[in-house]
C-alpha positions, 0 to 999 in steps of 0.5 A: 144809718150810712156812715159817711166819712166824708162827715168828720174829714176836715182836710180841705184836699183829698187825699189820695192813697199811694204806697211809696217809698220816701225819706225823711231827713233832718239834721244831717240824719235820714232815714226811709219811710213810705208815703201812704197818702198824700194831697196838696196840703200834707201826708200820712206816712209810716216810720220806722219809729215815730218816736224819733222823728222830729217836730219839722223835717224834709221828706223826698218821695223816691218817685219824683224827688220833690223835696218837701218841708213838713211839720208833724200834726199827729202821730198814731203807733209807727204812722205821722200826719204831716202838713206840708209848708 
């Protein structure tokens, strides 16, 4: 049997994969990260610490420095799923 991973996504953007640098800013504080893939709806980002990332934050890719609201859906280790708002 083929896996398909394309079954159990269930993003209705695709994301595409980067590796960028960012920063996450909230509260006065920011800190970098990067960005490893991203679409029009969110992102998946590694941290330096997931752990004190807050629920909501701005992020801001270096490249283009778009600033974008984002709210946290999953955090797995030092990487967080983000949805962009």
């Amino acid at each position: 049997m083929v896996y398909n991973a394309r079954m159990d996504e269930k993003r209705q953007h695709l994301r595409t994969e980067v590796d960028e640098p960012a920063y996450i800013s909230a509260g006065g504080s920011s800190t970098s990260c990067r960005v490893l893939n991203i679409s029009a709806e969110g992102a998946a980002i590694e941290v330096p610490s997931a752990s004190y990332v807050p629920d909501r934050f701005q992020l801001m890719i270096k490249r283009d420095r778009v600033i974008r609201n984002c709210r946290i859906v999953w955090i797995s280790a030092n990487s967080i799923g983000v949805a962009f708002e």
